[in-house]
C-alpha positions as CSV (number, residue, x, y, z in Angstrom):
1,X,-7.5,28.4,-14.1
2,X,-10.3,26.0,-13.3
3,X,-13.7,28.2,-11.7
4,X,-14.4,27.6,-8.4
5,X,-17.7,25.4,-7.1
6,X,-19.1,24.5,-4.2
7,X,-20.4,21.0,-3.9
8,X,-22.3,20.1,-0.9
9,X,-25.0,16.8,-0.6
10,X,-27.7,19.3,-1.4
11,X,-26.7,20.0,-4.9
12,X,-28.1,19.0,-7.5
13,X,-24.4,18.4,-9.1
14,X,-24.3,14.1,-9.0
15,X,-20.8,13.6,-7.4
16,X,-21.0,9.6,-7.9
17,X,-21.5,9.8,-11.7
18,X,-19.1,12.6,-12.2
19,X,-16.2,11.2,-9.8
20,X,-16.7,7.4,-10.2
21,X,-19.1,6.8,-12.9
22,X,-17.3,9.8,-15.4
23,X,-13.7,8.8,-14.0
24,X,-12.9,12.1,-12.5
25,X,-12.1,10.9,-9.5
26,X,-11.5,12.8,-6.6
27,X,-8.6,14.7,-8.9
28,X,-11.3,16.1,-11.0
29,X,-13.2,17.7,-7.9
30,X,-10.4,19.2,-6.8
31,X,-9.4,20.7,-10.5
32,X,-12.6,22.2,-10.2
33,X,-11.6,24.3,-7.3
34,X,-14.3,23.5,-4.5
35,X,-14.1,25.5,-1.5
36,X,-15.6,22.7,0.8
37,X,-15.8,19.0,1.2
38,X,-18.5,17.4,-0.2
39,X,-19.9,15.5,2.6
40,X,-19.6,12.0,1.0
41,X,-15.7,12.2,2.2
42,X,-16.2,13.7,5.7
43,X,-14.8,10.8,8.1
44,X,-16.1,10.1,11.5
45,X,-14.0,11.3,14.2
46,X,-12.8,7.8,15.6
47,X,-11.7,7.7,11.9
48,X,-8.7,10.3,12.4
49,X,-5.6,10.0,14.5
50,X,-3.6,11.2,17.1
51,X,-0.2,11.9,16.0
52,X,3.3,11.6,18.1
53,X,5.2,14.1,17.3
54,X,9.5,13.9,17.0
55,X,8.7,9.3,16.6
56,X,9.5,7.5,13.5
57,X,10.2,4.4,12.4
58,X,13.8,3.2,11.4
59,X,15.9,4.2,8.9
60,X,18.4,1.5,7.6
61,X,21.4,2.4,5.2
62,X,22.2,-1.0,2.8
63,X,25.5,0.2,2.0
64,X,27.3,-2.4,3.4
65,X,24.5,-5.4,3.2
66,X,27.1,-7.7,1.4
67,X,30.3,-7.2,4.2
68,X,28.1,-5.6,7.8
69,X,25.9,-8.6,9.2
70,X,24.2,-6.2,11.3
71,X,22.7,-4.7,8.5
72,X,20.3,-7.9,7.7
73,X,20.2,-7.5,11.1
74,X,18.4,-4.1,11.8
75,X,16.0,-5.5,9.0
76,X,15.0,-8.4,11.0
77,X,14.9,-6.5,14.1
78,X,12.6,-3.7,12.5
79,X,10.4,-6.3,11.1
80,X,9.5,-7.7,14.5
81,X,9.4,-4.6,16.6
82,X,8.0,-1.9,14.4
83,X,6.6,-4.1,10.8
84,X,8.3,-0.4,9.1
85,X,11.0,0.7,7.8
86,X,13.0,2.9,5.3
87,X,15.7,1.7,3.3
88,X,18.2,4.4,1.7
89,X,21.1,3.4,-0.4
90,X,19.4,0.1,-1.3
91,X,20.3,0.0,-5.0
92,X,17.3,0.7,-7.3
93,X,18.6,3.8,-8.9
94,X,17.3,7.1,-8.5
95,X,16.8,8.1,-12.2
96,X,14.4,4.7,-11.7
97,X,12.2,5.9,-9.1
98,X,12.5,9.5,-10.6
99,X,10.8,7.9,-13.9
100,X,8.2,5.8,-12.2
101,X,7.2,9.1,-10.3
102,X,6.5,11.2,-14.0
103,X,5.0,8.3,-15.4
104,X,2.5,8.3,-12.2
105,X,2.3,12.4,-12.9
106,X,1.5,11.1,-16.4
107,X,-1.2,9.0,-16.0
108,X,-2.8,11.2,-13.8
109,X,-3.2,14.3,-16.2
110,X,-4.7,12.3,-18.6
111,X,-8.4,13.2,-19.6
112,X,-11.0,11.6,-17.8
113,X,-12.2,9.7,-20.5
114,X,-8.4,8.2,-21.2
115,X,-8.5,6.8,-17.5
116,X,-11.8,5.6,-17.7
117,X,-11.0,3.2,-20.0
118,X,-9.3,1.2,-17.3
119,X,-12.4,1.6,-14.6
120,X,-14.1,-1.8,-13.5
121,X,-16.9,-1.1,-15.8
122,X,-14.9,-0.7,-19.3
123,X,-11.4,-2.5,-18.3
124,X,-10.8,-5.5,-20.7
125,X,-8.9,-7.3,-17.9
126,X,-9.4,-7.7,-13.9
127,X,-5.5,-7.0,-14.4
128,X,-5.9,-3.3,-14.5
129,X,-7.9,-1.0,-12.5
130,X,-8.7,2.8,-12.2
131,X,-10.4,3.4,-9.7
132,X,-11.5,6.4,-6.4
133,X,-11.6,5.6,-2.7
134,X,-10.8,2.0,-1.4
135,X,-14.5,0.2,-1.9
136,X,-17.0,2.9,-2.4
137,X,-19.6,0.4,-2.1
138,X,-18.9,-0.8,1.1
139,X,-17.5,2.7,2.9
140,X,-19.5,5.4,5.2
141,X,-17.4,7.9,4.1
142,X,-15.1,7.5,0.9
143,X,-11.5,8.3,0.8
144,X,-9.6,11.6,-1.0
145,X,-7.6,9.0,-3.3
146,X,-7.4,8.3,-6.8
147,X,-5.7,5.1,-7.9
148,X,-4.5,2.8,-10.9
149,X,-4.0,-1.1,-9.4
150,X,-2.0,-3.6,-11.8
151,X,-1.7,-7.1,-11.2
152,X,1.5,-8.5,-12.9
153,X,0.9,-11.8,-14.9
154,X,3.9,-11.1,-17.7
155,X,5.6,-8.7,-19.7
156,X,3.9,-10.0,-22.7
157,X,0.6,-9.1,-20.7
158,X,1.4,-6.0,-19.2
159,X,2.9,-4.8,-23.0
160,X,-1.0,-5.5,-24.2
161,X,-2.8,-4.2,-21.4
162,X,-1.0,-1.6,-19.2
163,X,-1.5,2.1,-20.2
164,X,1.0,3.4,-22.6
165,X,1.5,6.4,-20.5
166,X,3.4,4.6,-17.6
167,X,4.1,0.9,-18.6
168,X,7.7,1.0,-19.6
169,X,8.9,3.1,-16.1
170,X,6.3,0.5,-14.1
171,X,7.6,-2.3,-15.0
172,X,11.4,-0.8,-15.3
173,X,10.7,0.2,-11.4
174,X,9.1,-3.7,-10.8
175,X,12.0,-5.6,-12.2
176,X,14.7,-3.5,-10.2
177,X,13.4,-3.8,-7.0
178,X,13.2,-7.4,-7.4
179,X,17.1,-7.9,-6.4
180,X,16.1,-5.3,-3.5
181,X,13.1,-8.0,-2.4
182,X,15.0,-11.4,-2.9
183,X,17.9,-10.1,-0.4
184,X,15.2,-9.0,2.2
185,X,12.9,-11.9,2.1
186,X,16.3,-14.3,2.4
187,X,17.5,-12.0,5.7
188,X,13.7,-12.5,6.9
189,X,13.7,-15.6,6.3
190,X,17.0,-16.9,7.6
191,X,16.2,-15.4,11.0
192,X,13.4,-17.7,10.9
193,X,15.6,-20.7,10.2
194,X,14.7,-21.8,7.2
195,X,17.5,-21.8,5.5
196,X,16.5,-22.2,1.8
197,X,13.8,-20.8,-0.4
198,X,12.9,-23.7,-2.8
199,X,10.2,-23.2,-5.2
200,X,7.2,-23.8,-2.7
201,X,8.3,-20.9,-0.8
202,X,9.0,-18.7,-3.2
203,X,5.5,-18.9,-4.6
204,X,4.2,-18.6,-1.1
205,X,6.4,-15.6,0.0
206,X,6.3,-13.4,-3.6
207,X,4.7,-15.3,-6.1
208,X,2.6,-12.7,-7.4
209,X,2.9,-8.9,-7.5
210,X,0.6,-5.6,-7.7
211,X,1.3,-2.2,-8.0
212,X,-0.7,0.8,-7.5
213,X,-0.2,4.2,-8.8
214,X,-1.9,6.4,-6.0
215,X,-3.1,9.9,-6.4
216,X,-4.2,12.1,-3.5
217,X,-5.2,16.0,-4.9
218,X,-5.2,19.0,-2.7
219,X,-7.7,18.5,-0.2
220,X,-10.6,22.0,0.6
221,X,-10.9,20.3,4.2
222,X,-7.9,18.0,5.0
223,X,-8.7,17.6,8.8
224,X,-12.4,16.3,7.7
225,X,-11.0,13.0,5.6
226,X,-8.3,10.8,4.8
227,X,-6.5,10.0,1.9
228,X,-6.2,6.1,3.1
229,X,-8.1,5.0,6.1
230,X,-6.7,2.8,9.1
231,X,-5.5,-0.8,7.6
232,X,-2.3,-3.5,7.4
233,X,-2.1,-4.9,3.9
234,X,-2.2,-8.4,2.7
235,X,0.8,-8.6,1.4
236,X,3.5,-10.6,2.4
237,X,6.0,-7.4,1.9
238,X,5.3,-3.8,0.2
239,X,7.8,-1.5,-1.2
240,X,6.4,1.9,-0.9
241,X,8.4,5.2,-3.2
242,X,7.0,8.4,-1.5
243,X,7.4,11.6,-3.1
244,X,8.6,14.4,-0.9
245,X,5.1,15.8,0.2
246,X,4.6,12.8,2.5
247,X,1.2,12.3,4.3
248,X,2.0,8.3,5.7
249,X,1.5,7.6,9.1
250,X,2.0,4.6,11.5
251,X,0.7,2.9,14.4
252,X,3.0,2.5,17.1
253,X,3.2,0.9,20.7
254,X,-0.2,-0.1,20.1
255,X,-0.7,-2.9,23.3
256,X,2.7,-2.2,25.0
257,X,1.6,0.2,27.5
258,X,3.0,3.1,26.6
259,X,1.5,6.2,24.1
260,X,-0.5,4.7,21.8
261,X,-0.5,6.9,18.5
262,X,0.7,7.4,15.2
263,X,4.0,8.6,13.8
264,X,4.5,10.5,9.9
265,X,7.2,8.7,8.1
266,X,8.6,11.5,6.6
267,X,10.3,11.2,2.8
268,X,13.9,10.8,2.1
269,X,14.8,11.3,-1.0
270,X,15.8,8.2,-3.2
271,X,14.2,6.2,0.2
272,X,12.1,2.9,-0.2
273,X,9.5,2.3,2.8
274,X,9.2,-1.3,3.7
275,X,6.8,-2.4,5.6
276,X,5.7,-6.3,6.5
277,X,1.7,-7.3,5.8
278,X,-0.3,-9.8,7.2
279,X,0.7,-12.8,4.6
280,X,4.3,-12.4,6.3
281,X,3.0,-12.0,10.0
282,X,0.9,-15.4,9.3
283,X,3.3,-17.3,7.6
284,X,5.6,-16.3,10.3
285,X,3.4,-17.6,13.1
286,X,3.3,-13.8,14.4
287,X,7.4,-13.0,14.4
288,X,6.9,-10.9,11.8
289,X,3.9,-8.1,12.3
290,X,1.8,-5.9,9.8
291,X,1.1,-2.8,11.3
292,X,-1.9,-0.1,11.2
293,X,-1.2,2.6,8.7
294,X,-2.9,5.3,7.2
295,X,-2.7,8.7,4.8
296,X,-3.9,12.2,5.3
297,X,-5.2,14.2,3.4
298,X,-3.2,17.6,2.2
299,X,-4.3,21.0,2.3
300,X,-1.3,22.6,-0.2
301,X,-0.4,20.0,-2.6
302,X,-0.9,17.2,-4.7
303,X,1.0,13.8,-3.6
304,X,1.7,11.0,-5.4
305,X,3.0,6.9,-3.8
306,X,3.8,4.3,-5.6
307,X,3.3,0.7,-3.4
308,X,4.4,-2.6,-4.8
309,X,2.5,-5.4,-3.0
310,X,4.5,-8.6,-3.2
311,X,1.8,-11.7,-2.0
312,X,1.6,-15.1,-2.2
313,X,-0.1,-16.7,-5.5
314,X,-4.0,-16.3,-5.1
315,X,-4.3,-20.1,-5.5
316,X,-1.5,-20.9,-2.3
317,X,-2.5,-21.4,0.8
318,X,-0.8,-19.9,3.8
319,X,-0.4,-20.5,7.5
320,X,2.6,-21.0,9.4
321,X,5.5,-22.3,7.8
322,X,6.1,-25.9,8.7
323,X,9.5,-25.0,9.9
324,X,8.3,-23.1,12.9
325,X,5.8,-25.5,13.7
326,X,8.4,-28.4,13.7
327,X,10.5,-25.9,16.1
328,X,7.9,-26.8,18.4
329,X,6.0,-23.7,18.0
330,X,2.2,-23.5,18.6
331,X,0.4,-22.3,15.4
332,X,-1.5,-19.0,15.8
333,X,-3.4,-18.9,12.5
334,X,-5.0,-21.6,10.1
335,X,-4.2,-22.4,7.0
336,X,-6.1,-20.2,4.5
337,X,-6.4,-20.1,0.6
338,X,-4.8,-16.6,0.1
339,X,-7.4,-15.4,-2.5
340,X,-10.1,-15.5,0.0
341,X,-7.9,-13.5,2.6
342,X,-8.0,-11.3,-0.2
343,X,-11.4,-11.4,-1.4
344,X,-12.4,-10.9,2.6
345,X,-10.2,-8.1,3.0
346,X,-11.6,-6.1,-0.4
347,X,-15.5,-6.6,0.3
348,X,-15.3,-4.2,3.6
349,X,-13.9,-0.7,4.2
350,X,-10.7,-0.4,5.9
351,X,-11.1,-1.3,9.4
352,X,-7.5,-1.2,11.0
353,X,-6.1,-4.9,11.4
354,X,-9.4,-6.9,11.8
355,X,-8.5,-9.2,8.8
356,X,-5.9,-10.8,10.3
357,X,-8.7,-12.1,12.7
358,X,-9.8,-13.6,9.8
359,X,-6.9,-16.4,10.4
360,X,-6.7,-16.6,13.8
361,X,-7.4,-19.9,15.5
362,X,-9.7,-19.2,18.1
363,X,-8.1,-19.8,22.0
């Protein structure tokens, strides 16, 4: 068993070189057994929630997608009202998201020299990413989370590049959810009228994918941080696997006058968590919304969650889709190259939904 330390700001211990510039991460400060949290990760308190108990977010069974129109239904209904949800019985098999779990276990108990490898500094490709906290350059207080980012180009690419010790169940966990995405994106979409997606909207609706591996250790002080701080994503959709610890929580009623707070989503085995991001909510001239969310930290255990981002290409541009606007609808956002919605959204710390401002067109 790994001695106990204490690390506090005082020490003369260098917690940037030995989390981010070593690759220990936060994984490796917690291995070491430290009673307290160093004060680099201790959050302001307009940082942490209020949580709603007995409130979540729906829970839709795909059993019947093919024969029950309600079913697309509920999917369209959940995207407007709540931007969450949680598919069960949704066809990526459970010996799938079983394997993409271990591989993420995998990765994770490498040495820290092994995962280094892929850190900003040594990584031969912008494609892969190790990586602590969200943007430690930009953040007041950095976040209890370890992380491995990969853009997909190709197979051929992710065969060269990707680590060994998870590539084949990523990728094997990518390509079967990609049925689960095509039927959802056609429901979404065909409550928007539009009818058909032709090549154009393809590209602009999931033309490009990233997953993260996400590691949050065993907290000293879990009330003091977060694991993930207040944001919406960028995406146009994610697809989030859980393990059964759970720690997500999301914003809800926020604006319609009743308790504002947040609700755990709380893991289902062989679940999927879908949830819409601010691509979808612009291209969808605000039908569709991306909501605040956020992780704690956990005092007992290690957790794992496994988010695939599906986005437009970097080089598209969204705004609202020309059908709506045609509809006679009153555009709420510009148009907007997607990579610098990105690039604006990675050079701050999370700060709730204030990127989608970003887009707006000013009243």
């Amino acid at each position: 068993m790994a001695p106990t330390m204490a690390v506090s700001s005082a020490d003369p211990f260098d917690l940037t070189d030995f989390v981010i510039n070593k690759g220990n991460g936060v994984k490796g400060l917690s291995d070491l057994g430290i009673k307290s949290l160093p004060s680099q990760y201790i959050q302001p308190q307009e940082a942490l929630i209020n949580i709603i108990p007995q409130q979540s977010i729906p829970v839709i069974d795909m059993s019947n997608w093919e024969t029950d129109p309600k079913v697309a239904e509920s999917v369209c209904e959940a995207a407007q009202q709540f931007g969450f949800f949680q598919l069960v019985n949704h066809g990526v098999p459970l010996e799938v998201l079983d394997g993409v779990k271990d591989a993420t276990h995998r990765f994770f108990g490498l040495p820290a020299e092994e995962k280094r490898k892929y850190s900003k500094e040594l990584s031969s490709t912008n494609s892969v990413r190790f990586g602590t906290s969200f943007s430690p350059d930009a953040e007041k207080a950095l976040e209890w989370k370890d992380y491995l980012s990969l853009f997909y180009v190709s197979e051929e690419e992710a065969f060269a590049l990707w680590p060994n010790a998870c590539r084949d169940e990523v990728l094997e966990y990518m390509k079967r959810s990609q049925i689960l995405c095509r039927k959802l994106m056609s429901a979404l979409m065909e409550n928007l009228n539009v009818k058909e997606i032709d090549e154009t909207k393809e590209s602009l609706l999931m033309g490009s994918k990233r997953i993260n591996l996400n590691y949050y250790p065993r907290c000293p002080n879990p009330n003091l941080t977060v694991g993930v701080g207040r944001h919406s994503d960028v995406s146009s959709l994610t697809f989030l696997l859980q393990d059964e610890i759970g720690g997500l929580y999301v914003r809800v009623n926020e604006g319609k006058g009743e308790e504002d707070g947040w609700v755990h989503v709380p893991p289902i085995e062989g679940s999927l968590v879908i949830n819409v991001g601010d691509a979808l909510q612009i291209l969808s001239n605000g039908r569709y919304r991306s909501v605040e969310h956020c992780v704690i930290a956990s005092g007992s255990k290690n957790r794992i969650s496994i988010p695939i981002f599906v986005n437009p290409k970097p080089s598209d541009v969204i705004g609202p889709l020309p059908e709506l606007i045609a509809a006679g609808e009153k555009p709420k956002y510009k148009d907007i190259l997607y990579s610098d919605y990105v690039k604006h959204f990675f050079r701050k710390a999370h700060d709730g939904k204030k990127t989608v401002a970003f887009a707006e067109i000013s009243s």
